[in-house]
N, C-alpha and C positions, 0 to 999 in steps of 0.2 A: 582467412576470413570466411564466414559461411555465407546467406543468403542476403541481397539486400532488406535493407530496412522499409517495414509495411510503414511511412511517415501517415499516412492517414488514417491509420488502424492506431497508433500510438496515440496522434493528436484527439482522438473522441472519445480514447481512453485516459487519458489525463483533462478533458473536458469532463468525463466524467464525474474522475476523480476530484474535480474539483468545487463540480452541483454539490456532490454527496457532503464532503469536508463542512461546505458555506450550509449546507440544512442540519448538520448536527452541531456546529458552534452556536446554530438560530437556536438549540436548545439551550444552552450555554451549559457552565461547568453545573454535573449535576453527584449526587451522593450516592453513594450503594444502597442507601437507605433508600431514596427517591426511585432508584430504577426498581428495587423491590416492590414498593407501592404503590408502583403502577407498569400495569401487564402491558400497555399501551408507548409508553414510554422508553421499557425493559425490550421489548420487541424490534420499534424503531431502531433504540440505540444499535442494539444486536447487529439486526440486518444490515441497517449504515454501514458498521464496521466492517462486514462483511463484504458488500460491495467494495467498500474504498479497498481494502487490502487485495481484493482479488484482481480489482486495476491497474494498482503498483505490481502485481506479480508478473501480470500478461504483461505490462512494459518492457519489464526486467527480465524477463523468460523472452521476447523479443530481443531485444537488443544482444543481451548475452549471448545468446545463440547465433546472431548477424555477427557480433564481432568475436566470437572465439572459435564458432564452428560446430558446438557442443554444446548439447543439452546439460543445464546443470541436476547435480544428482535429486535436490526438492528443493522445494519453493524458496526455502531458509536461502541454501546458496545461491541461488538464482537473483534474488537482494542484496546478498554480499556480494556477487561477483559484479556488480555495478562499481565497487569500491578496487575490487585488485584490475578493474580493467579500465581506472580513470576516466569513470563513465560522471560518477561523486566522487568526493573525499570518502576516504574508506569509512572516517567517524560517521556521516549521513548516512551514510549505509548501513555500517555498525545499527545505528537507533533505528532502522526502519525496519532491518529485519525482524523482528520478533514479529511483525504483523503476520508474519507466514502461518507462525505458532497460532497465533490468535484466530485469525481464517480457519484452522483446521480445527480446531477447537467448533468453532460458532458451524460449521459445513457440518460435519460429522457426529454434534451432540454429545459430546463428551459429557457422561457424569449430569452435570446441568451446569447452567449458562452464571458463570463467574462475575457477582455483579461488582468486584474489587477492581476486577480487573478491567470489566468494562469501560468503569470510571474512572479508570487509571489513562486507558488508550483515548477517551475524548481529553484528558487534560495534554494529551500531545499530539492532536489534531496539527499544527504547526510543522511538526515531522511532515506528514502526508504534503504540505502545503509545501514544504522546503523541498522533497523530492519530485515533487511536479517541475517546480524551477530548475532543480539541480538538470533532470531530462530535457527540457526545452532550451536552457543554454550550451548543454554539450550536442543536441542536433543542432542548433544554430552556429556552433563553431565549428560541426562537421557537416558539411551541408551533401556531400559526397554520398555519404554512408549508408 
C-alpha cells in the first residue's frame, strides 16, 4: 500500500466535482447544433467538461496510487484502475474512463473542440454523479485508508 489517503484533498474535489456536474445539467441537454451557435455556450460546456474530468482524475490518481503504491501509466488507467482495485465496479469505471480522452482533447486543443462529442459527455453527466458516490462510499467503508 503506498501513502495514505489526502480524505480532505478528495473531499473538495468531489465537492467540486459535483458544483461543476449541477451548473452544466442547469444547461440541460443541449445539440451540437446549439453548442455551434453559441461561442458562449460552446465554451462553458468545454471548460465544465474539463474541470469535472480533471477532478475524477486527481481522485483516481489519489487513491490509485494510496492503494496500489504506483503511479498509473495515464489518466485512462488511473479511472480503470478504480475498477481492478474494487474502489467501483469495474463497469463505472469502464463508462467513466473515456473522460481522460475527453480532458486531453479539450487541455491540449486537439484539431478543434468536437461539438458531438461534447454533447454526447453532457448526456452522461450521471456517470460523473455515480462516481462521486461510487468514492464516498468506498472511503466510508474504508475509513482506515
Amino acid at each position: 500500500m503506498g501513502e495514505r489517503l489526502d480524505r480532505e484533498s478528495i473531499d473538495a474535489h468531489l465537492h467540486h466535482l459535483r458544483t461543476i456536474v449541477q451548473e452544466l445539467s442547469r444547461k440541460g441537454p443541449v445539440t451540437p447544433q446549439q453548442l455551434q451557435a453559441s461561442t458562449e455556450r460552446l465554451w462553458f460546456v468545454a471548460y465544465g467538461l474539463q474541470i469535472a474530468a480533471q477532478n475524477a482524475i486527481d481522485v483516481a490518481l489519489r487513491i490509485v496510487v494510496s492503494l496500489s503504491g504506483e503511479a498509473p501509466d495515464d489518466y485512462r488507467a488511473a479511472l480503470e484502475g478504480l475498477g481492478r482495485l474494487h474502489v467501483m465496479d469495474e463497469e463505472s469505471a469502464a463508462r467513466i474512463a473515456p473522460m481522460a480522452g475527453l480532458r486531453n482533447i479539450l487541455v491540449h486543443g486537439y484539431l478543434r473542440l468536437d461539438v458531438d462529442r461534447l454533447a454526447d459527455a453532457l448526456s452522461h453527466l450521471g456517470d460523473l454523479t455515480e462516481f462521486a458516490r461510487g468514492i464516498e462510499a468506498f472511503l466510508a467503508a474504508n475509513p482506515k485508508i
